[in-house]
N, C-alpha and C positions, 0 to 999 in steps of 0.2 A: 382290736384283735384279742386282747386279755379277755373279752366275755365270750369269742370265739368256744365251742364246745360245753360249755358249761350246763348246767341243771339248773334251774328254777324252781325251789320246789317253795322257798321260804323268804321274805325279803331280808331276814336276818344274815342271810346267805352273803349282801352284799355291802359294801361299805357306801357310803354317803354322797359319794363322786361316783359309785355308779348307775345307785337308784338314779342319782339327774343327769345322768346320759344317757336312760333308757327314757324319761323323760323327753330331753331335748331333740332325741329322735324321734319321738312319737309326732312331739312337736312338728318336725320337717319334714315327716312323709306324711301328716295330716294337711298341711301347707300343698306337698306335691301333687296329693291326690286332686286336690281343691282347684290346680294349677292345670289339672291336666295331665301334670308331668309323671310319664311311665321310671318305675324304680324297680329293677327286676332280678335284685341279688337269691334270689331262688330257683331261679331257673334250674331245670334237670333236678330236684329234690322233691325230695316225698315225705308234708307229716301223716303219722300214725295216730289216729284222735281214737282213745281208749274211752267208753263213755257207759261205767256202771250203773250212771244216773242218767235220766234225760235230760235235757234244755234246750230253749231257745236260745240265748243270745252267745252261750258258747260255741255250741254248735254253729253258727253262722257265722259269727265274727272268726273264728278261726279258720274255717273255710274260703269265705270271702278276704283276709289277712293272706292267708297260703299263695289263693289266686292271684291279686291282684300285684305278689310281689315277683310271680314269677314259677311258685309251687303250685304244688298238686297236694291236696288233701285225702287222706282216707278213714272212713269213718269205720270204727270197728268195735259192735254194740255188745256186751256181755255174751251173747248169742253166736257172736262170731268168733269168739275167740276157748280154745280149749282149757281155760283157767279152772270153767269151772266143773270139769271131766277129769280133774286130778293132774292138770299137768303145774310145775311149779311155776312161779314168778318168775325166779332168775332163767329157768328155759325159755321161757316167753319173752325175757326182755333181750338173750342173747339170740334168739331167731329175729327178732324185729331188729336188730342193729344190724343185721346182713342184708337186709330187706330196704330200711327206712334211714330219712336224715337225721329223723327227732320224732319224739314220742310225747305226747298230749294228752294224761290222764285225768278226767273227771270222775273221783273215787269217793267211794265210802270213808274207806280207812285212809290215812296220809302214810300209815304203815306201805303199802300196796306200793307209794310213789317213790317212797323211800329204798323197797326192795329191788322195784325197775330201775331204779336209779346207781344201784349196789351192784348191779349186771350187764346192768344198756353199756354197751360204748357210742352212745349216743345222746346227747339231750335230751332229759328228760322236763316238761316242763309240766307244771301244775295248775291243772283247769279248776278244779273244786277237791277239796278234802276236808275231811271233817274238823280239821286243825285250824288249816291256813286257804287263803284265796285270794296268791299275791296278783294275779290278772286283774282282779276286781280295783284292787286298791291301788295300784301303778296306775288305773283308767280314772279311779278318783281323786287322787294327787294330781293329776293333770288335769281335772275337772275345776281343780281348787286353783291350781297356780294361775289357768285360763281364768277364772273369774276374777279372781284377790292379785293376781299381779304378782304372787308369792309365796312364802310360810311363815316367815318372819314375823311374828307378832299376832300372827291367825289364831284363832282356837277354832278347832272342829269340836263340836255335839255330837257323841252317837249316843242314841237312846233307844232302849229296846232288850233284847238277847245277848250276852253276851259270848254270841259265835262266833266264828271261823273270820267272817266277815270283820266283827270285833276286833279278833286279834290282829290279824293283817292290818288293818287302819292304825292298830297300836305301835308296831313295829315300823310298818311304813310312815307314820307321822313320824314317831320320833329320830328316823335317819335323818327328814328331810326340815328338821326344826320348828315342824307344825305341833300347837299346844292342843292334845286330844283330852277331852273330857268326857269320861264316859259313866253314864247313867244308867243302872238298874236297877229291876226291883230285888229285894234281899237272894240272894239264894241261885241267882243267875248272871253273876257280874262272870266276865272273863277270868281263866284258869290262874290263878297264882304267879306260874311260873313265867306267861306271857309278860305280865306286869311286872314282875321284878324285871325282865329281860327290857321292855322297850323305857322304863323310869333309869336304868342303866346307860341304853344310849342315850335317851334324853339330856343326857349331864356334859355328855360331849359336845350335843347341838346347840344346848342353849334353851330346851320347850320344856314343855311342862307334863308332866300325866297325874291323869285324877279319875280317882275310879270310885262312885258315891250313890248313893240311891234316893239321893236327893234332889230331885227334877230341876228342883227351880234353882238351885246351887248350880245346878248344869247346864241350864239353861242361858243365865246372865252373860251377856256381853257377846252372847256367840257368831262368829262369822259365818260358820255353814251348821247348819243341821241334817245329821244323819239318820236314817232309821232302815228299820227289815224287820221281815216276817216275824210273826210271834213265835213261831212253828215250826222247825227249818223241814225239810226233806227228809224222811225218817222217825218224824217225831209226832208223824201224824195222830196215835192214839192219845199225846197229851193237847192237842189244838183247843177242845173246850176250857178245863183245865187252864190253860195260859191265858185264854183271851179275859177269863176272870181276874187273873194275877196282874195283867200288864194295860188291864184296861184307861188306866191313868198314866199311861205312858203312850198314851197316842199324840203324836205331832198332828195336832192342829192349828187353827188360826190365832187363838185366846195365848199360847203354848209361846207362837212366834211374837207376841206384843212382849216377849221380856228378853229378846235376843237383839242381837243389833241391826238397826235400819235398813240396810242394805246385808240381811242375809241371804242365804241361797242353801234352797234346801235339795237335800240328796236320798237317795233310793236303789239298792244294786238292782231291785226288778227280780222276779217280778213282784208286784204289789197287792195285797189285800187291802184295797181300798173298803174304807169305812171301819179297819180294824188300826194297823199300827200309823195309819195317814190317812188325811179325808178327802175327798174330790176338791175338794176347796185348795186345800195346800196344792197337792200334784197336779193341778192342772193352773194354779196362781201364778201370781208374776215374779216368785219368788222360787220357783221351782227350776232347777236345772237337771232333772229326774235324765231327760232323753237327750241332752248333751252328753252327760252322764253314761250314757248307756253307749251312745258313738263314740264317746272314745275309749270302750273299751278295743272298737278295730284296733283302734290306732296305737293304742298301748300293747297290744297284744304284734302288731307287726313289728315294732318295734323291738318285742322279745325276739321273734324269730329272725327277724336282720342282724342282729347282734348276736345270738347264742348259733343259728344254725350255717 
C-alpha cells in the first residue's frame, strides 16, 4: 500500500526494495496469467493513455495490462486533447483527475510528465520521455533476473545511443545491483548527470558503472547485451549522419565471440535490422529480443496494480 498513489516518472524515484517488488509482482501476475488465474484489482477504474508519440508496443501492452487486470483504457492522441489550442498542462492534468484513475503519458518532453504530475491528483506514470523510460527497463530487469537467475555479479552491455533508454538501464541497474557497462561512440554517451546519479547508488548495491567508447572493453565477459536505434523518434533528420558514426557499433555475431557463453541479447523494439543488430543476432539462439518485449505487459501491470 506505500506505492498506493504514487508517480512513476523515474526509477530514481524508488528505493531498491521497491523497484523488486514491482518486480516480484510482475513476476506473479506473469505466473497468473500463464495459470489462467483471473486478478482484477482494477475493476471500475480508468487509465488516461496521453500519446504525443506513436507506438506499438505501448500502446497495447498498456491497454491489454488495463484489461486484463480489470480496467478500462483510454487512448487520447495529441488531436484529442486541447493542449495544443492553448490550454495549460496543470488545467489538463486537474480535469483528467476528476475524470481518470491514472494517467500514462508517452511524451516528447519529460518536462510535460513532470508538469501532469505537479497538478494530477492522480498517478501519473511514464510511457516514454526523452529523459527517462522506466516501463522499458522494469520489463528489462525482469527479462534479466528471468534468464541469469539474478543481478548479482551480472554485467549488462548497452551499446549504441546514449538515450532515454540508456539512462533508465543506468539508474534501474544500479538499484537492483546489476554492473551496467555502457558503450559509445565519443560525443553520444549518456548526460553527466544520469551517471553521476546511478555510480552514486551503485555504491550502496554493490555494482559497478562504466561508461567508455571502447567496444571491446565493453564488450568482455558480458551477461546480456543491449542495443537501440541509432536514431531515436525526433532525430530523424540526423539518421544518415549516425549510421556513419555508429556503424561499428553494430551487435553482431563476430561482436558476441568476446562476451560470455551463455549471453542473451536484448532490444527495446523496434529494431532496425541490418543497422544497430543483424538478422542473425535477433533472430539467434542468443536472442531474448520477444521475451523481452512480453514482459514489458507484465512490468507494466505490475505498475498499475501497485501505484493505481
Amino acid at each position: 500500500m506505500h506505492l498506493r498513489g504514487r508517480d512513476f516518472l523515474d526509477l530514481a524515484d524508488f528505493t531498491s526494495e521497491e523497484i523488486q517488488e514491482f518486480l516480484h509482482t510482475a513476476s506473479l501476475l506473469k505466473m497468473m496469467k500463464r495459470s489462467g488465474i483471473s486478478h482484477t484489482p482494477l475493476t471500475g477504474k480508468t487509465l488516461g493513455m496521453i500519446f504525443e508519440k506513436p507506438s506499438t508496443r505501448t500502446r497495447v501492452s498498456f491497454e491489454v495490462a488495463t484489461y486484463e487486470l480489470g480496467g478500462h483504457a483510454l487512448y487520447l492522441g495529441a488531436s484529442d486533447l486541447q493542449l495544443k489550442r492553448g490550454e495549460t498542462i496543470g488545467d489538463t492534468a486537474q480535469t483528467l483527475s476528476r475524470y481518470l484513475s491514472g494517467i500514462m503519458g508517452r511524451v516528447y518532453s519529460h518536462q510535460t510528465l513532470m508538469e501532469l504530475a505537479q497538478y494530477a491528483h492522480i498517478p501519473v506514470i511514464n510511457g516514454l520521455s526523452d529523459i527517462h523510460h522506466p516501463c522499458q527497463a522494469l520489463g528489462d530487469l525482469l527479462t534479466i533476473k528471468e534468464k541469469k537467475g539474478g543481478f548479482q555479479g551480472v554485467k549488462l552491455t548497452y551499446i549504441g545511443d546514449g538515450n532515454n533508454v540508456c539512462n533508465s538501464l543506468l539508474i534501474g541497474g544500479a538499484k537492483v545491483g546489476l554492473n551496467v557497462s555502457v558503450a559509445t561512440p565519443p560525443g553520444y554517451e549518456p548526460p553527466t548527470r544520469i551517471v553521476e546519479q546511478a555510480t552514486l547508488i551503485s555504491k550502496t548495491t554493490g555494482s559497478t558503472m562504466e561508461i567508455t567508447n571502447d567496444l571491446n572493453q565493453a564488450i568482455k565477459k558480458a551477461d546480456a547485451v543491449y542495443t537501440d536505434v541509432w536514431a531515436s523518434m525526433g532525430q530523424e533528420s540526423e539518421t544518415e549522419a549516425r549510421k556513419k558514426i555508429f556503424l561499428t557499433y553494430q551487435v553482431n555475431i563476430k561482436l558476441l565471440s568476446f562476451a560470455a557463453p551463455e549471453v542473451i541479447v536484448l532490444h527495446c523494439l523496434p529494431a532496425h535490422r541490418g543497422e544497430e543488430i543483424t538478422d542473425e543476432v535477433m533472430d539467434g539462439i542468443h536472442s531474448a529480443v520477444f521475451d523481452q518485449a512480453e514482459n514489458r505487459l507484465h512490468a507494466q501491470k505490475a505498475v498499475l496494480a501497485l501505484l493505481l
